[in-house]
Every structure is written in C-alpha cells, then in structure tokens.
N, C-alpha and C positions, 0 to 999 in steps of 0.2 A: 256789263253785268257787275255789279257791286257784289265787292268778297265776300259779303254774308250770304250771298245767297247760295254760294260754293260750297257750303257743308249740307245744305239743304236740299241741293240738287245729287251731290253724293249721297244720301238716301232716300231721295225719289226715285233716281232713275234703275237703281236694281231692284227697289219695290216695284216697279212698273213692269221691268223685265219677268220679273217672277210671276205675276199674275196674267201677262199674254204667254207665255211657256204655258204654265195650268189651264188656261182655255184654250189654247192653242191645241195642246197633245190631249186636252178632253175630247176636242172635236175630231181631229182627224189622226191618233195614234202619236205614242213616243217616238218610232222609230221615222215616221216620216216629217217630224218637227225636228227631230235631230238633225234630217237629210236635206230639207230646207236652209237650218245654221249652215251647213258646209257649202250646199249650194250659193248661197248670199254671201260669204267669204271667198270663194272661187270669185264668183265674178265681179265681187268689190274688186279684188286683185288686177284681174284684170280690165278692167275699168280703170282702174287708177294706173295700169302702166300706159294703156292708150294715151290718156287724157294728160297724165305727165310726163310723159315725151314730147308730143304735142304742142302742148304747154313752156314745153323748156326748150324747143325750136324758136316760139312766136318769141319770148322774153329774148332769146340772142338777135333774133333779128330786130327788134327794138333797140336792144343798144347797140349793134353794130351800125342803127341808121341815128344813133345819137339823140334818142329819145328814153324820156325814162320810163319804164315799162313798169308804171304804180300796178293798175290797174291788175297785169300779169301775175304781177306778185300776190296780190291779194287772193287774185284765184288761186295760183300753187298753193298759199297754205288751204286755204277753200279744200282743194283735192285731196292733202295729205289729213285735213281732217274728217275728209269723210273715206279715203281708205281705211283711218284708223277705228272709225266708228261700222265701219263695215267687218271689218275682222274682228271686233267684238262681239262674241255670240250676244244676239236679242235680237227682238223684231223692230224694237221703239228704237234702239241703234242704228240697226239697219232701215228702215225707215228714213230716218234722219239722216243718211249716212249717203241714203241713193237722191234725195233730195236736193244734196249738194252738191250732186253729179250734173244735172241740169242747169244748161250755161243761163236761162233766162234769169233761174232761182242766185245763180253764182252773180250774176250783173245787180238783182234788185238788193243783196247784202254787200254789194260794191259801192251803189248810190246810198245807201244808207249809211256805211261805214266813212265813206267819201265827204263826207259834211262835215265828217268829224277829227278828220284828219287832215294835218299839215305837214305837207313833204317840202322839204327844203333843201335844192341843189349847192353847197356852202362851194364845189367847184366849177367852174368853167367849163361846157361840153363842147364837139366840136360845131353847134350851133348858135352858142353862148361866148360872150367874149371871154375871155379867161376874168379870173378874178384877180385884183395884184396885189401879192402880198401872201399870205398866210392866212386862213380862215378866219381869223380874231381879226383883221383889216391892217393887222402892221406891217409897216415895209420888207419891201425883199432887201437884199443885201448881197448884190453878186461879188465873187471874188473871182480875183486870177487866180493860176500859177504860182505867182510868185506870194501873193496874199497867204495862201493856204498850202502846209506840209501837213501831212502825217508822218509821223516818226513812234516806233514800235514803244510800247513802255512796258519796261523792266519789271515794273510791278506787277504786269498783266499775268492773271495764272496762266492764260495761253501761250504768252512767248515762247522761244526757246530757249531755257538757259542754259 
C-alpha cells in the first residue's frame, strides 16, 4: 500500500465506523450494538490466543526441524493484526479482523505476499552447509590460545580500581 494512501485510510475507516454504529443501533437499539462491540472483542481475544499458541507451537517445530518457517511467520503477524482490529470497537474492524482469522483467507494473503518477498538464509542451517566466513563472504580467521589473550584494561570504567 503506497504511504499516501495511509492518511486517507485514517479517515475513511472511522467514517465508515461511524456510519454502521448509526445504522447499526437504528436498527436494533444502543444498548445491544454496544453488547455486540464487547462480544466481538471477547472472542477476537480468544481466537487470537488459540490461534497464537497454535501458531507459536508449528513455528518451533519448523525450526527445530531446520526449516525456515516464512510462511508461519507471516500468519503470526496475520493474527496479531486481526486481534488487534478485533479489539477495536467497529463492525468494518471487526469484519476485517474475523476475516483474518480464516486460515484459507491467511494462505491466499501468503501467495500474494509470497511473490513479493525475498527471504534470504545469509547463515548455514542444519540442512544447509554452513556458510565460510562471515556474512559479507570474508575469510574466517581461527586462533589459538596462544594467538589470542584478553588482559583487563585499565581504562575500562568496569575494571576494578
């Protein structure tokens, strides 16, 4: 989304809220469109702690099996932005918010996103040879022992004097 449209969407979207709130509580009372907000904030919540437990199990067992777990991550933020549009009072919010909840909708903004995105391993996993050298490709430089001291410096504010 190009930055211009970021000030334009910041007053759309509470113009938009404001005007399903007035049809909303015309059609069916204040007090039960208010009861609605809290209800869709409840179960954002809990939705989003299912979904990101869930979530944050499959992502560890991807890397513990040495795989990089793009796709996982993309959904976590997926979840934490529709818990956060879920705890938003609105219905266009929440809307949007439960929409993001739905793995099919979470995968077709993955393939989309996915085209456009380059991930790059710069380290060595354990199914990957290691890389040699340093990220930038320059040589390693092992030392001994004898090669390398550390000795305390006097200047250091940490020392003891």
């Amino acid at each position: 989304m190009p930055f211009s449209l970021i000030p334009f969407m910041l007053l759309i979207i509470p113009m938009l809220e404001i005007a399903t709130f007035v049809v909303v509580g015309g059609q069916i009372g204040v007090f039960p469109t208010l009861a609605m907000i809290v209800v869709t904030a409840i179960i954002g919540s809990i939705l989003l702690r299912v979904q990101g437990f869930g979530l944050i199990a499959k992502i560890q067992s991807d890397i513990g099996g040495g795989k990089m777990p793009a796709r996982e991550l993309v959904h976590g933020v997926m979840i934490a932005i529709a818990g956060i549009l879920l705890l938003t009072p609105g219905f266009v919010t929440d809307t949007c918010g439960f929409l993001l909840f739905v793995p099919p909708i979470r995968d077709a903004v993955w393939h989309f996103a996915k085209s456009r995105i380059n991930i790059v391993n710069l380290r060595g996993g354990p199914d990957q040879s290691p890389t040699k050298g340093d990220a930038s490709g320059g040589p390693t430089i092992d030392l001994d022992e004898d090669d390398f001291k550390r000795e305390p410096d006097a200047n250091s504010p940490w020392s003891d004097k």
